[in-house]
N, C-alpha and C positions, 0 to 999 in steps of 0.2 A: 256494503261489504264486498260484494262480485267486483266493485269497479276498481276497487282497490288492488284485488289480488290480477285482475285483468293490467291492473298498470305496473304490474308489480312483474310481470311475465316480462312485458312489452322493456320493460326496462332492463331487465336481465339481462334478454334477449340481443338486444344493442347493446349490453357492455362484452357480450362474450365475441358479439360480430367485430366490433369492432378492435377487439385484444388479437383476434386472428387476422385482420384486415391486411398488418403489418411482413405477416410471417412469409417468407419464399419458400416453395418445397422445387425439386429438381425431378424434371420430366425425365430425363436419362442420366445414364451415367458416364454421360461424353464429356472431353477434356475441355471442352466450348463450356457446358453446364455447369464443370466446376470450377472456372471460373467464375464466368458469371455467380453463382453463390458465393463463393469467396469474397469477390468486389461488394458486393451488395454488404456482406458478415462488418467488413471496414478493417478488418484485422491484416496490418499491411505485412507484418514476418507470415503470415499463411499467406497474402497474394504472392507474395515471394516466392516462397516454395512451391506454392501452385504454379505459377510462372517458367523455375527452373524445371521443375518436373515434367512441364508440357514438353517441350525441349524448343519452344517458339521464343521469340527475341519480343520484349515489351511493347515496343516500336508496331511490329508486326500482328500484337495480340491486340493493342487501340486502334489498330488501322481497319484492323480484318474482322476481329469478333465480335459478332450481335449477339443479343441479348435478349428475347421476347421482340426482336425486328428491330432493335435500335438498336445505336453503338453503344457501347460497352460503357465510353464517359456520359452518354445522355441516361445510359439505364442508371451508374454510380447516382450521378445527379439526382434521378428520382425515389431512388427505390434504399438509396448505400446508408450504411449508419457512417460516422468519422467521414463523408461524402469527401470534406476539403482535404482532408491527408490523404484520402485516396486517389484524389486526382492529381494533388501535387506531384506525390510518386510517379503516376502513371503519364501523365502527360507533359512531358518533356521537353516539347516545343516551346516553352517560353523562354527557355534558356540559352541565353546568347554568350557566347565566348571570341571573344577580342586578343588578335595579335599583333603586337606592337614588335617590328625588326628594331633592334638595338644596335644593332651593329650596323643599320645603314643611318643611322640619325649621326649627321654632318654638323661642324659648327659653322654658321654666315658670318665671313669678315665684314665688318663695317668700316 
């Protein structure tokens, strides 16, 4: 009957370690930290806001802000709930735009 209530702890014990395992809490309350929790939250109309509010450009907050010593897209990556929408927003660089002059396109006589 002891071994029971021994496994009975031990089991607990792991399901509570592990339900907090997840959770971020924030060391200050600097405009860097609430980002990062933000990012991490996946909630992209708050990275938004967080973002405008910092008064920093997107560009500037994925180049420059770490995270626990990583960059901001490798912390999303590990740590971010909605991680793929948050990156898509945030990382911008895959985005390519193409311009075609129209008014220099000639016809070849043949």
């Amino acid at each position: 009957m002891n071994l029971k209530k021994v496994a009975t702890v031990i089991i607990a014990l792991g399901l509570v370690s592990s339900a907090n395992a997840g959770k971020l809490t924030a060391a200050d309350k600097s405009i860097t930290t609430d980002l990062c929790i933000t990012a991490a939250n996946g909630n992209r109309a708050a990275m938004h806001n967080t973002i405008k509010s910092s008064g920093y450009s997107s560009k500037f907050i994925v180049d420059k802000v770490q995270c626990n010593g990583e960059s901001l897209l490798s912390f999303i990556e590990q740590n971010g709930k909605n991680s793929a929408s948050m990156l898509k927003m945030l990382d911008r660089r895959q985005t390519q735009v193409k311009i075609t002059d129209l008014a220099n396109n000639t016809l070849v006589a043949k």
